[in-house]
C-alpha angles and dihedrals in degrees: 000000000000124000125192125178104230088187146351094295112014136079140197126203134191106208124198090241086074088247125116135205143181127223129198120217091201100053093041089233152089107273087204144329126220142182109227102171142357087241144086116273122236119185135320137216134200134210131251096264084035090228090118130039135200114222129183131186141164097292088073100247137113110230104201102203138176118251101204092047105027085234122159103224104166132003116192122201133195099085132143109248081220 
């Protein structure tokens, strides 16, 4: 598992499981949880402004998602499983 805060009051995790979730500090709950993949995750990156991630996982892609929404926008494959 693998948690970023993306703002003052928001957070985004990674979970083992491939699924990601945001939780608001504010509201005290997850904004939202969603299965990106049927693999196990590996590791994550944001951007710059932290509204996308990169997330990478066994099946050898790169999923970009938005953080705010939990949206797959793009998925890139070609990758070494490795």
């Amino acid at each position: 598992m693998k948690a970023r805060f993306i703002d003052n009051e928001k957070i985004f995790f990674a979970l083992l499981s491939d699924e990601i979730t945001l939780y608001s500090l504010k509201e005290k709950r997850f904004l939202y949880k969603k299965q990106i993949g049927n693999y196990v995750f590996s590791t994550y990156a944001l951007n710059q402004q932290k509204d996308k991630a990169a997330i990478g996982d066994e099946s050898g892609s790169i999923k970009i998602i938005q953080t705010l929404t939990g949206r797959k926008i793009n998925k890139i494959k070609g990758f070494n499983k490795d």
